[in-house]
KOLKOL-759579 format. One line per 8 residues: number of its first residue (from 0); their letters; for each residue x, y, z of N, C-alpha, C, CB. Coordinates in pm, whole numbers, plus 32768, in hexadecimal, padded with zeros to 4 digits. Each point is the difference from the previous one (the first is absolute). Glycine has a CB too. Layout:
! KOLKOL-759579
NUM	A	X Y Z X Y Z X Y Z X Y Z | ...
END
This chain:
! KOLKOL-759579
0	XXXXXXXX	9484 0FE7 5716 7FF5 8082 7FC1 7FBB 8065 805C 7FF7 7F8F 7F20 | 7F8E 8038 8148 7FE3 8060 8042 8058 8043 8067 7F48 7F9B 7FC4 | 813F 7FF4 8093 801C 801F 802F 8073 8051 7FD6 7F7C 7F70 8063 | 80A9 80A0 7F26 807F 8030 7FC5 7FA9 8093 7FCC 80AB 7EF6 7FAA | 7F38 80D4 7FD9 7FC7 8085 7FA1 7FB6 804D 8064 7FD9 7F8B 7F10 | 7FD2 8028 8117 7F59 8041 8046 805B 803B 8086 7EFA 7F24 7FB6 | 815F 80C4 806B 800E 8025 8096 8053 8091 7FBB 8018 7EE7 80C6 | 804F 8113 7EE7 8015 8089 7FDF 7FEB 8053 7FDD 8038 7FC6 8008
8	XXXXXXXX	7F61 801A 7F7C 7F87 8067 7FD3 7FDB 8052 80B8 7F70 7F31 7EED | 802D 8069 8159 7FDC 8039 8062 803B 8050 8069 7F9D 7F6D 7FBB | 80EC 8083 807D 8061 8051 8032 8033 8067 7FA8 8030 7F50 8081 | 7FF2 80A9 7EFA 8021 809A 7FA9 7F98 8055 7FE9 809B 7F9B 7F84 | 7EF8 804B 806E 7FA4 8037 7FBA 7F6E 8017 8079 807D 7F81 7EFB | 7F96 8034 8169 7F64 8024 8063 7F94 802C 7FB8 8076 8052 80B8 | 7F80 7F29 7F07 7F55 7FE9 7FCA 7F88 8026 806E 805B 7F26 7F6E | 7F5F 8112 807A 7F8F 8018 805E 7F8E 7FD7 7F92 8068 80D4 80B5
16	XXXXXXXX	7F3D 7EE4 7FB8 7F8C 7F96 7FDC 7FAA 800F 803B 8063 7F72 7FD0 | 7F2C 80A2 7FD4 7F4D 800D 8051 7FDB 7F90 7FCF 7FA2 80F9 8002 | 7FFC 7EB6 8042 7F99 7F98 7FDB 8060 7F91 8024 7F5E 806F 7F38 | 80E8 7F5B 80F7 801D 7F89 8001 7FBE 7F6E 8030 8097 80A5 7FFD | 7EF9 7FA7 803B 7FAB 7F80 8051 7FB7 7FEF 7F92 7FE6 802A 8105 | 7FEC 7FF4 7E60 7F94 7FFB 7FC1 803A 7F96 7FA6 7F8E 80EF 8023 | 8136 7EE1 7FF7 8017 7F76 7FA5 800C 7F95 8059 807B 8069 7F48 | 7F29 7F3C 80BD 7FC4 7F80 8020 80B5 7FC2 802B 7EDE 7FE5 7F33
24	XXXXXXXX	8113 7FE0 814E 8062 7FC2 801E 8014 7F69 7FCD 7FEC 80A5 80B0 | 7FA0 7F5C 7F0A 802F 7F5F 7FB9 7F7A 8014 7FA8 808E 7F36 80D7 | 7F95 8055 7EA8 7F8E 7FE3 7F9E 802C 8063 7FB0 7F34 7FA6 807E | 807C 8039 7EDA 803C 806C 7F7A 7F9F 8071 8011 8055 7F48 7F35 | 7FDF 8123 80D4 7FFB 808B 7FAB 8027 804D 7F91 7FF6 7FEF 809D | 8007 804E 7F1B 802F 803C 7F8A 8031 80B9 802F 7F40 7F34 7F54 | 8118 80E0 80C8 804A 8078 801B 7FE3 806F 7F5D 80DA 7F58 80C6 | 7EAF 80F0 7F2B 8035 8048 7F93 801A 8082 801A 7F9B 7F79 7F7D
32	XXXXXXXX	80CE 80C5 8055 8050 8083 8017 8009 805A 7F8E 8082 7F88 809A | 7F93 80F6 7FA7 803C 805C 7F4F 8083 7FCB 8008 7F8A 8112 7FE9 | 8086 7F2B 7FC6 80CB 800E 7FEB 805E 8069 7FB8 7FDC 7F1B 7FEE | 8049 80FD 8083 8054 8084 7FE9 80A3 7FF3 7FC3 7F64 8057 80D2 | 80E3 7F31 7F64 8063 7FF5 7FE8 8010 7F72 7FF3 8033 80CF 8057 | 8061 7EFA 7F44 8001 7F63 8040 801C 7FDC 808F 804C 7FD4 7F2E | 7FEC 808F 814D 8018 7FDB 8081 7F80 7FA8 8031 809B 80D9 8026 | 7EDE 7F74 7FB3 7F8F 7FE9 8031 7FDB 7F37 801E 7FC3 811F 7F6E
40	XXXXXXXX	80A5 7EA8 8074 7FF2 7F5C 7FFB 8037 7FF3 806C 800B 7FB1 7F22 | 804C 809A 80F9 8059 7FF7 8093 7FD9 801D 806E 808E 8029 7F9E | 7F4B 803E 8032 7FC4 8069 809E 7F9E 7FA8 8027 800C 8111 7FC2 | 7F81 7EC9 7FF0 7F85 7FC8 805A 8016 7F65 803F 7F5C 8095 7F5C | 8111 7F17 8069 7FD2 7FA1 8009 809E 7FFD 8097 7F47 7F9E 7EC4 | 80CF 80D4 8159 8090 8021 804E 7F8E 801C 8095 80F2 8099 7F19 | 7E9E 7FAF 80DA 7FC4 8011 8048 7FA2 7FA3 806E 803C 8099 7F57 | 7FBD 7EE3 8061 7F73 7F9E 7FEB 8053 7F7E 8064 7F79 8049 7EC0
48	XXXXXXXX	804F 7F79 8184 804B 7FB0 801F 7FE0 7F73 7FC7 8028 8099 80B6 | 7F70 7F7C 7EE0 801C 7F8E 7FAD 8006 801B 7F92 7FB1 7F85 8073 | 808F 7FFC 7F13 800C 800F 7F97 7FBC 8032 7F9D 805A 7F8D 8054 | 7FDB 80B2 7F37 7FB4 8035 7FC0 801C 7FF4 7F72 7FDB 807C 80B9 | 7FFA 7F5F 7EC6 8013 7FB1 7F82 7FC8 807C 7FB2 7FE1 7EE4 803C | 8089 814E 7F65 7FDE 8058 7F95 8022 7F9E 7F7D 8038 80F8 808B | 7F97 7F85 7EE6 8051 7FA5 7F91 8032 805E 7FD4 7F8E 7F48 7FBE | 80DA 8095 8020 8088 8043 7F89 8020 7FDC 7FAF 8054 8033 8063
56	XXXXXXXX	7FB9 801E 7F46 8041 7FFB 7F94 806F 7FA0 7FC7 7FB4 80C2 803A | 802D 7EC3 7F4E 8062 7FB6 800D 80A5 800A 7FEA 7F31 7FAC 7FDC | 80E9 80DF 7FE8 8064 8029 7FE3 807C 7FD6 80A5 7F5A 80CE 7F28 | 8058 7F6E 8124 804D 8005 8076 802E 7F7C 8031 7F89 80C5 8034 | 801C 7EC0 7FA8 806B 7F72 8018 8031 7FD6 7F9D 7F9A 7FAA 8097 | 803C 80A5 7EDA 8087 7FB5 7F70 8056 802B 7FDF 7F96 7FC2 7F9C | 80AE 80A3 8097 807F 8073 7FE0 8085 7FA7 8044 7F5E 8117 8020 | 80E0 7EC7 7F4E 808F 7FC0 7FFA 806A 803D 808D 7FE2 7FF7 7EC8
64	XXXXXXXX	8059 7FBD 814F 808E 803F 802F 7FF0 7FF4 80BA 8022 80D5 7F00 | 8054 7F5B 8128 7FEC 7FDE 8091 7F9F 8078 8039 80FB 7F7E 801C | 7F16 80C0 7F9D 7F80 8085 8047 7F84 7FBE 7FC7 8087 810E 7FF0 | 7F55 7EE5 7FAC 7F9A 7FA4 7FD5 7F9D 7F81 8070 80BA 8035 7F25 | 7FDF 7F83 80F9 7FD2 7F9A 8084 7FC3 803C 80A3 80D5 7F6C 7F85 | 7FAE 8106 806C 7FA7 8046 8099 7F92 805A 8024 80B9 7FED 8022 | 7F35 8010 7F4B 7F77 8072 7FEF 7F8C 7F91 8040 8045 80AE 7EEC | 7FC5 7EEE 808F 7F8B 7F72 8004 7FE5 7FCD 80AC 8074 7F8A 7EEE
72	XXXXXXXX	803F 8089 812F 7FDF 7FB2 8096 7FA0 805D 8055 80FA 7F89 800F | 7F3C 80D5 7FFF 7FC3 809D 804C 7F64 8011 7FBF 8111 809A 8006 | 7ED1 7F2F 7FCA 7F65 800C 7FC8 7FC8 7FAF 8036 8014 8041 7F40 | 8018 7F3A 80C4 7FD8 7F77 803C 7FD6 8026 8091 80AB 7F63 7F6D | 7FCF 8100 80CC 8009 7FD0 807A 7F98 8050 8016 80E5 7FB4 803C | 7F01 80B4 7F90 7F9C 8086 8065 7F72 7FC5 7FA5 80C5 812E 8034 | 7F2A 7E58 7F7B 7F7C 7FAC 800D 7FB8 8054 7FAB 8001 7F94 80EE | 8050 8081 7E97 7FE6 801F 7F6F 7FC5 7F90 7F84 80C0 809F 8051
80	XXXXXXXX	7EC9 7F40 7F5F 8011 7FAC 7FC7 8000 804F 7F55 7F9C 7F46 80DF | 80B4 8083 7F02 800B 8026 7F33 7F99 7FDF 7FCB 80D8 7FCB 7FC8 | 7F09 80AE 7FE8 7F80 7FFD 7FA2 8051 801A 7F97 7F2A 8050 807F | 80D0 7F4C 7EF1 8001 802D 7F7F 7FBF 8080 7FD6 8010 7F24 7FE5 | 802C 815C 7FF9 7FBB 8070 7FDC 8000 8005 7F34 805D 808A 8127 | 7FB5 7EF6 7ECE 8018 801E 7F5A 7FA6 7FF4 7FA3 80B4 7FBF 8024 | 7EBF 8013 801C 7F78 800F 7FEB 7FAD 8062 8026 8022 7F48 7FFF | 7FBC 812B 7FEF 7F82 8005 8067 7F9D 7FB1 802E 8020 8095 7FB6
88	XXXXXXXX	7FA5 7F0F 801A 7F8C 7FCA 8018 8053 7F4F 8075 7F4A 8096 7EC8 | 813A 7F62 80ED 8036 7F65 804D 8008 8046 8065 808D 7F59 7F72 | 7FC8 813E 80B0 8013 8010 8088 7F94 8025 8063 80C6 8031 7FA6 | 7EC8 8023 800A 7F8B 7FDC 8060 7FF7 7F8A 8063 7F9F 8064 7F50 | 8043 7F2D 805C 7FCC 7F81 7FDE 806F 7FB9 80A7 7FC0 8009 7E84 | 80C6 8009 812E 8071 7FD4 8080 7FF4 805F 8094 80C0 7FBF 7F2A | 7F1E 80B6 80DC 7FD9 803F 8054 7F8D 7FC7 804E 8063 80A2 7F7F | 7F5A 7F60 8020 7F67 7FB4 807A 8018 7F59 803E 7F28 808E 7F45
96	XXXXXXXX	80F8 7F36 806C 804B 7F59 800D 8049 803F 8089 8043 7F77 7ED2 | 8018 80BC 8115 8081 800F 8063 7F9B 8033 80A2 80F3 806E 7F11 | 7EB0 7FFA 8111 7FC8 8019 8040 7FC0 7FA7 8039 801A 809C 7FA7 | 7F86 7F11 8025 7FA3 7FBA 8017 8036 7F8B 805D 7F8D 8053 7F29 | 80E6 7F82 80A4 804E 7F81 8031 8036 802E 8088 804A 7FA0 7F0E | 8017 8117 8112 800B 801E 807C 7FA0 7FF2 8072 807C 8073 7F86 | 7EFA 7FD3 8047 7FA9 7FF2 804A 7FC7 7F7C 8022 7FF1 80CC 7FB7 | 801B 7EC0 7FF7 7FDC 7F92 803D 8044 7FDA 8040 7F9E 7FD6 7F8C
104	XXXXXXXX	80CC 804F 809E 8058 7FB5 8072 7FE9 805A 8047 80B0 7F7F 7FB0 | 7EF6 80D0 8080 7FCD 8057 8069 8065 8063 8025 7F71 7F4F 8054 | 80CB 810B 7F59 8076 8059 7FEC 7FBC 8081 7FD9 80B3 7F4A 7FB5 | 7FCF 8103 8066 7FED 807F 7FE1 8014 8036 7F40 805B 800E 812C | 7F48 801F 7E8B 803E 802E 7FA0 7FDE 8076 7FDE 801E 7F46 7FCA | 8055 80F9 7FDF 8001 808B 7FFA 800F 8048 7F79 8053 7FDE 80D8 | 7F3C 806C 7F0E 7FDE 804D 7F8D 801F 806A 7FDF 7F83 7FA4 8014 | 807C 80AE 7F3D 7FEC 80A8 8033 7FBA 7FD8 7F8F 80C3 80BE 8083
112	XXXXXXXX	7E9F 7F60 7F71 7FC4 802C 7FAC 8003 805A 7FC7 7FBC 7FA4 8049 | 80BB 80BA 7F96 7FF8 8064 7FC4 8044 7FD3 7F52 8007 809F 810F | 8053 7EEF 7F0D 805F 7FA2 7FD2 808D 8025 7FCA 7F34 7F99 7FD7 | 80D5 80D7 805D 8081 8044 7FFD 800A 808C 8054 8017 7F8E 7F19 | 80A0 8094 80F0 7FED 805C 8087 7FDF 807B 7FBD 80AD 7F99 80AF | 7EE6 80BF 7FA3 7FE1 8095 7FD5 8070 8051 7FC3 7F63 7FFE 80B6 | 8093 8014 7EE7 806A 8096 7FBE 8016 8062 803F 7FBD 7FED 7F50 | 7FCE 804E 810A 800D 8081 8043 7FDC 800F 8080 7FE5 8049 7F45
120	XXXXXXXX	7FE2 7F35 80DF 7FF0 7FF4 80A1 7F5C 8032 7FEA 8120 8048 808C | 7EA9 7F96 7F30 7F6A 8018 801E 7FAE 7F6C 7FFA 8010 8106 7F8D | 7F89 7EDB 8061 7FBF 7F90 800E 7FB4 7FED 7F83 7FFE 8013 80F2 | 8031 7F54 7ED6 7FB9 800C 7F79 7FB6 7F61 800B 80C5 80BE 7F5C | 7EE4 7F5F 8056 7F71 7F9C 7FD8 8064 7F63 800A 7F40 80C8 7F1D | 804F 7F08 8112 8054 7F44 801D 7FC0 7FCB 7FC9 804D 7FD7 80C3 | 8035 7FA2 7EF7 7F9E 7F96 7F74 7FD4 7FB2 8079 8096 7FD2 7EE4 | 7EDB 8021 80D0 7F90 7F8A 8034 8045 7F95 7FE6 7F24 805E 7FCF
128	XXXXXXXX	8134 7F79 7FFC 7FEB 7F6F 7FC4 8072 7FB7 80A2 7FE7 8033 7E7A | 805E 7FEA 8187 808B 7F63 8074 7FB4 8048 80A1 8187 7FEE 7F55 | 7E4C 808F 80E9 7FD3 800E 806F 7F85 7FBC 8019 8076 80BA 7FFD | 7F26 7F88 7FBA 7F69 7FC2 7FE0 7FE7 7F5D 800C 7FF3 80C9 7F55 | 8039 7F09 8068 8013 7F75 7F97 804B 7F86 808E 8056 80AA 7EBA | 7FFE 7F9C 8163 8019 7FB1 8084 7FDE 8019 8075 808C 7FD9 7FA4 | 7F4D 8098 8088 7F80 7FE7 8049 7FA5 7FC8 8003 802D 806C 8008 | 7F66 7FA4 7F87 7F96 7FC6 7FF6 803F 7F66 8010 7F72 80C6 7F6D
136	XXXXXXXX	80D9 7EF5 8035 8038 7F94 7FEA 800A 7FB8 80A6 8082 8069 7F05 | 7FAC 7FCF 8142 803F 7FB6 8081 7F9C 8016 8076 8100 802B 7FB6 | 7EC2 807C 8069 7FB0 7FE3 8059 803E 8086 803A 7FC2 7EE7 800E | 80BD 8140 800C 806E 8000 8063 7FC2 80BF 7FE2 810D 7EEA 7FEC | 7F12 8142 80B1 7FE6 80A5 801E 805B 803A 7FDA 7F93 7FFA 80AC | 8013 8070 7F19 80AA 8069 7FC2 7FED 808B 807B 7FFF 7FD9 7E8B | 8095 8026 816F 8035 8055 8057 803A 8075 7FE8 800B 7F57 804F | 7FBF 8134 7F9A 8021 804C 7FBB 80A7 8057 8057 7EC7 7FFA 7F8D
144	XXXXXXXX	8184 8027 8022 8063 800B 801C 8035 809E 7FAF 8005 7EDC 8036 | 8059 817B 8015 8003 807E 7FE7 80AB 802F 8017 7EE4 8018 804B | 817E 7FC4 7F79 8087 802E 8013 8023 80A6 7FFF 802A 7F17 7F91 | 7FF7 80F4 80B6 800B 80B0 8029 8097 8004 7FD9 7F46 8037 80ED | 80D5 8057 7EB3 808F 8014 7FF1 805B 7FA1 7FE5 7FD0 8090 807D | 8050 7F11 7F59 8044 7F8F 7FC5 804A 802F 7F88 7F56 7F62 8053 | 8054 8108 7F63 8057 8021 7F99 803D 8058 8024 7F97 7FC3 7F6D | 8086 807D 811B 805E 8057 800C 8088 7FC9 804A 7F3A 80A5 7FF7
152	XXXXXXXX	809A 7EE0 8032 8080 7F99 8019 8030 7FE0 7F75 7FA6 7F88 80DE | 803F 8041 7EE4 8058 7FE4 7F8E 7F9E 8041 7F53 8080 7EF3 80B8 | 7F9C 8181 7F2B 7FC3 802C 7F7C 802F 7FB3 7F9C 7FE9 80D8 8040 | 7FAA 7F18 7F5F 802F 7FA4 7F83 805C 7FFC 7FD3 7F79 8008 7FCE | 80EA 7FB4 7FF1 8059 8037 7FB7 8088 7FE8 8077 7F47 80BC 7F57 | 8099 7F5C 8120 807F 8023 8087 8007 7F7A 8019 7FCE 80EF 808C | 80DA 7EE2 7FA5 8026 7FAD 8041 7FE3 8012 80A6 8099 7FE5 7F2E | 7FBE 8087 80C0 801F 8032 8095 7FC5 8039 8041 808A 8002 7FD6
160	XXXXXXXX	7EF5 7FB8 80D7 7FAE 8034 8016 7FF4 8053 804E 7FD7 7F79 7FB8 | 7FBE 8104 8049 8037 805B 806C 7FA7 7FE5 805C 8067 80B3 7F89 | 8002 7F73 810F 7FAE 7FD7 807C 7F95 8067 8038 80CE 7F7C 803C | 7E8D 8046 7F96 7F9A 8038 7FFB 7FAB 7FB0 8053 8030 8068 7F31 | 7FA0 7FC9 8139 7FBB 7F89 8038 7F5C 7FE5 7FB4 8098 8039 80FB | 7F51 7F56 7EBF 7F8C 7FEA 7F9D 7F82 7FCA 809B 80B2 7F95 7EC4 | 7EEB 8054 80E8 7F7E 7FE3 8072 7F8D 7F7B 7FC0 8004 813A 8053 | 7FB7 7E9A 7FDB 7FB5 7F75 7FEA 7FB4 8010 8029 806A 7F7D 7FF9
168	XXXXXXXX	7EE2 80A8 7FE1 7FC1 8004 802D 7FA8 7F7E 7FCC 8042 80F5 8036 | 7F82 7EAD 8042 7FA9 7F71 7FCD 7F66 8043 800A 80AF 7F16 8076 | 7F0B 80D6 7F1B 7F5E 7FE9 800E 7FC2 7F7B 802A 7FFD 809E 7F52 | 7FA4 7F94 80B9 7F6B 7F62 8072 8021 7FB3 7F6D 7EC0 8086 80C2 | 8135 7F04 7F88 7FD5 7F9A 7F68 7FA4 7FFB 7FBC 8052 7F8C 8048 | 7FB9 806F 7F51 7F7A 8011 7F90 7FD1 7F73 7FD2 805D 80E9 7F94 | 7EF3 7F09 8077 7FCB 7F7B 7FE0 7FCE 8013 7FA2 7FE3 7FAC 80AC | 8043 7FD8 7EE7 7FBF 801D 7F98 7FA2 7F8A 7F93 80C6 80B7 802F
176	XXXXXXXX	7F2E 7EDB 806B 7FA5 7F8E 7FFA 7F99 8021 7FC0 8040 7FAB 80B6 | 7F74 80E3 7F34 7F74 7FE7 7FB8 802C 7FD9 7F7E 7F69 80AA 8079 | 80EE 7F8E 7F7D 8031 7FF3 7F5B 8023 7F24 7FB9 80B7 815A 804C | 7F3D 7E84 800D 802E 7F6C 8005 7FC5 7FDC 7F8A 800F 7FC6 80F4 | 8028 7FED 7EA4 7FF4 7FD3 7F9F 8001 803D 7F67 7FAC 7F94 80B9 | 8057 80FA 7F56 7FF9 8078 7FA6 8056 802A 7FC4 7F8B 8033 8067 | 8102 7F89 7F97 808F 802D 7FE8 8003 8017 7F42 807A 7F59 8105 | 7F1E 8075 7EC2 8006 7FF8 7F5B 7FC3 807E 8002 7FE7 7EFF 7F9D
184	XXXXXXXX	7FCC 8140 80B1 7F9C 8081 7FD2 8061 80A7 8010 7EF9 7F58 8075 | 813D 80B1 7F0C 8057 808A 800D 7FDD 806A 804B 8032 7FD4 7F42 | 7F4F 8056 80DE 7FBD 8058 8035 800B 7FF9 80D1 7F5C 7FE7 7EDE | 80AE 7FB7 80F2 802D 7FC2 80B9 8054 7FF0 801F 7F91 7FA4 801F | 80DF 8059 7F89 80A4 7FF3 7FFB 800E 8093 8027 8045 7F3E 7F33 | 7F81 8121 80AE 8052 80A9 7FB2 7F91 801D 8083 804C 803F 7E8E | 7F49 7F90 81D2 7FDD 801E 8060 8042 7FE4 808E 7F5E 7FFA 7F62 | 80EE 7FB2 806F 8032 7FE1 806E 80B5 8020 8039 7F25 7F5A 7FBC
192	XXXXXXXX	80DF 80D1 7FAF 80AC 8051 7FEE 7FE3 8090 8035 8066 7F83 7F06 | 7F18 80B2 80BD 7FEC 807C 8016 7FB8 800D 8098 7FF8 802A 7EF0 | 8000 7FAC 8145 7FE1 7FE3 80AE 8087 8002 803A 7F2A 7F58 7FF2 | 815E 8043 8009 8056 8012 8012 8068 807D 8031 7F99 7F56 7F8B | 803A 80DD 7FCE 8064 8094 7FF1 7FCC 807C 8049 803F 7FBC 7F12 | 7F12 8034 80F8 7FE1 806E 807F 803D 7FF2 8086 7F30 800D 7F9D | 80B0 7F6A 80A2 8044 7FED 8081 80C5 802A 7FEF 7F15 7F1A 803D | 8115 80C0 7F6B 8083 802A 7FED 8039 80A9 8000 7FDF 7F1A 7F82
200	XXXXXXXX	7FA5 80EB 801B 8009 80A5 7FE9 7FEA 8049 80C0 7F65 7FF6 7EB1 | 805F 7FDE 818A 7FE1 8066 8068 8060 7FD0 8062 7F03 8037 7FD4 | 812E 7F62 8010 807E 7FFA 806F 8066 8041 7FC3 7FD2 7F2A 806A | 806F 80ED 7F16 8057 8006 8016 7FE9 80D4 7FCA 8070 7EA4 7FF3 | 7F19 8176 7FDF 7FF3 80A1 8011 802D 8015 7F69 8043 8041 811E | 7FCA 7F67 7E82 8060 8053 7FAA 7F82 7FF9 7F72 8140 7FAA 8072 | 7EE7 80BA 7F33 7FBB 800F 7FA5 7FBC 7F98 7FA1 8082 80AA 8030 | 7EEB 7F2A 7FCC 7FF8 7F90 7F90 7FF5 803B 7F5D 7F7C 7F65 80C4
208	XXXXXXXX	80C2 803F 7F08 7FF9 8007 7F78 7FB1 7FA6 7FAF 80C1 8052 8029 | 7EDF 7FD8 7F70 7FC6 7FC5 7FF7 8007 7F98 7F4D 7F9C 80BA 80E9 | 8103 7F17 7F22 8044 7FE7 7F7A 806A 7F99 8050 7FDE 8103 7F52 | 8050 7EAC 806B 803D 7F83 7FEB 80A8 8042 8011 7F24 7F6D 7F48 | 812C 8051 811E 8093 803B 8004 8044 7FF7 7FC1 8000 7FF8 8080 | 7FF0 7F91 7F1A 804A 7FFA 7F9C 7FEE 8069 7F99 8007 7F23 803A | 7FA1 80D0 7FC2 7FCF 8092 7F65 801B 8090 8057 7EEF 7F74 7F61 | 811E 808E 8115 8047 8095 8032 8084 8010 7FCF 7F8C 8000 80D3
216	XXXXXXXX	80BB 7F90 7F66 807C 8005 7FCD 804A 8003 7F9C 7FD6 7FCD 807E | 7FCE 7FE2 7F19 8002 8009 7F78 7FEC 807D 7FB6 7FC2 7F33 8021 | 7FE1 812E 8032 7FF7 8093 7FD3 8045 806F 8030 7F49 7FB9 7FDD | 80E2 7FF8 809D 805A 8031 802D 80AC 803A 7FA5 7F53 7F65 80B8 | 80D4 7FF5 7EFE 807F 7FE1 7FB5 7FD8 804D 7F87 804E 7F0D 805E | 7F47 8114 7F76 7FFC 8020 7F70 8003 8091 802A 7F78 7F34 7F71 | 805D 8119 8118 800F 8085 7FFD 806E 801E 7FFF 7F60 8020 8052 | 8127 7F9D 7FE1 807D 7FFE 801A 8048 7FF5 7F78 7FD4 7FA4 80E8
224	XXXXXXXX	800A 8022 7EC0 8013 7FDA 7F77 7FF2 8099 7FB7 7F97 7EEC 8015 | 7FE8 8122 8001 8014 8093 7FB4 8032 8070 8017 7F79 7FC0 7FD1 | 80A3 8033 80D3 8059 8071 8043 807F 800C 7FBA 7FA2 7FD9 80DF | 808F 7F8A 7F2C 8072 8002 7FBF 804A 8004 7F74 7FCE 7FB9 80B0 | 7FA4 804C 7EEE 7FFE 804A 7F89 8032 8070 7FCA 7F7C 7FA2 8026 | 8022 809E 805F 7FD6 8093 7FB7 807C 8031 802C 7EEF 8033 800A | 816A 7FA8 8071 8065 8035 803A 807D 8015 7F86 7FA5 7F8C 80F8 | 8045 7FC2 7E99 8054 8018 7FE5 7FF6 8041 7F83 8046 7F6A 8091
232	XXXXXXXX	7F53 80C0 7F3F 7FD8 8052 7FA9 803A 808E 8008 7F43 7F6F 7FFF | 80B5 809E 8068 7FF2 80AF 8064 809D 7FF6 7FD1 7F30 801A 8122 | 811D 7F82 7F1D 80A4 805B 8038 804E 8012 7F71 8035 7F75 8114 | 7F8F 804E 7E55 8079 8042 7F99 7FBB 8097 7FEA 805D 7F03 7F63 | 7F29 810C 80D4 7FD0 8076 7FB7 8039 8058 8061 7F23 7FB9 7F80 | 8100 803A 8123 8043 8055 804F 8074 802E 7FD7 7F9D 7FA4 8093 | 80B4 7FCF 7F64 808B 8000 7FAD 8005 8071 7F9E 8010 7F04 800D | 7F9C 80E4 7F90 8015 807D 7F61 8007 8090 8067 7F30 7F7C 7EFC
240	XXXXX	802A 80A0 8163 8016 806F 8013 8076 8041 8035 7F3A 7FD5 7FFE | 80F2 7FDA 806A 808C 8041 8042 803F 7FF3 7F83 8018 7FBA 810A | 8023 7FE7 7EB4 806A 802E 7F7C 7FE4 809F 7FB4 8002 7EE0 7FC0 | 7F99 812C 804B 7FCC 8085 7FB2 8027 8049 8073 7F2D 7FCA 7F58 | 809C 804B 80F4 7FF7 806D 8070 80CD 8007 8025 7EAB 7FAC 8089
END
């Protein structure tokens, strides 16, 4: 996959990359990043010359049919693992399991504490619980990570990506050994997410928010909801007037 996917990403698109000496040429690290787009799984790990282990969504290896199969395979290959999302609390739970086990085989794994991609391209608050939790859990340095323009390669919603050259900026590794043994204490969880998202925030320049992405987006859909109310409220009363007029 690197040499297929990763090599074309890199020839279409001329990723440009700061920090690359700050990911450890061997032994586990934890890669955590914003996320701007779904490309953002591609681009970094297209860049890296070693492997790199995200989790996805299990939908993407249980979908029937022959597109179904080449999705699952194409996930496999670019070193995707399925998380049940039909819990909140199981997929936590499979999220941190799933991490913990990469990093013990002295691997790369890869996060977005934000736990979904930004709505508007700004930077929003990261759950303490699967970044934190496996850190503390394993030992392993987090590596703050900053995707530049990604969503202007492929905007939500778009298949078809436009040729934008996106950017990767790596932060110093972050130690977070004092914390060793502390992983039950919430307050040290939400200290150590919120440490994260500063180093993130200043690489990648973009606005922090200080609210959960999901509930943006969620306020997002309900503003859209009423737009599309009132709109349709508005057009019989337009309708009458022109009939009159």
């Amino acid at each position: 996959m690197k040499l297929s996917v990763g090599g074309v990403l890199k020839l279409a698109f001329r990723p440009w990359v700061e920090g690359l000496e700050n990911v450890p040429a061997e032994g586990p690290a934890i890669l955590a990043s914003n996320h701007l787009s779904f490309s953002d799984s591609f681009f970094l790990p297209a860049v890296l010359d070693r492997k790199v282990t995200f989790i996805a969504k299990a939908e993407y290896f249980t979908s029937p049919g022959v597109k179904g199969r080449l999705t699952a395979a194409f996930f496999k290959g670019v070193g995707q693992l399925p998380v049940d999302r039909s819990g909140v609390r199981g997929a936590g739970e499979a999220a941190i399991k799933s991490g913990i086990g990469v990093l013990e085989r002295g691997e790369l794994f890869g996060i977005y504490p934000e736990g979904t991609r930004s709505p508007d391209g700004r930077l929003y608050r990261g759950k303490p619980g699967g970044l934190a939790r496996v850190a503390l859990a394993t030992g392993a340095p987090v590596i703050p990570v900053a995707m530049i323009d990604t969503e202007k390669v492929q905007p939500p919603g778009k298949i078809v990506p436009k040729m934008v050259r996106p950017g990767i900026r790596i932060g110093k590794p972050l130690d977070f050994s004092r914390y060793k043994g502390m992983d039950g204490d919430r307050f040290i969880l939400r200290s150590v997410t919120d440490e994260v998202m500063y180093e993130i925030m200043k690489l990648s320049g973009q606005e922090y928010v200080d609210i959960y992405a999901t509930a943006a987006k969620r306020h997002i859909a309900e503003a859209a909801k009423r737009r599309a109310e009132l709109e349709k409220q508005e057009k019989p009363e337009k309708q009458g007037k022109s009939a009159g007029a």
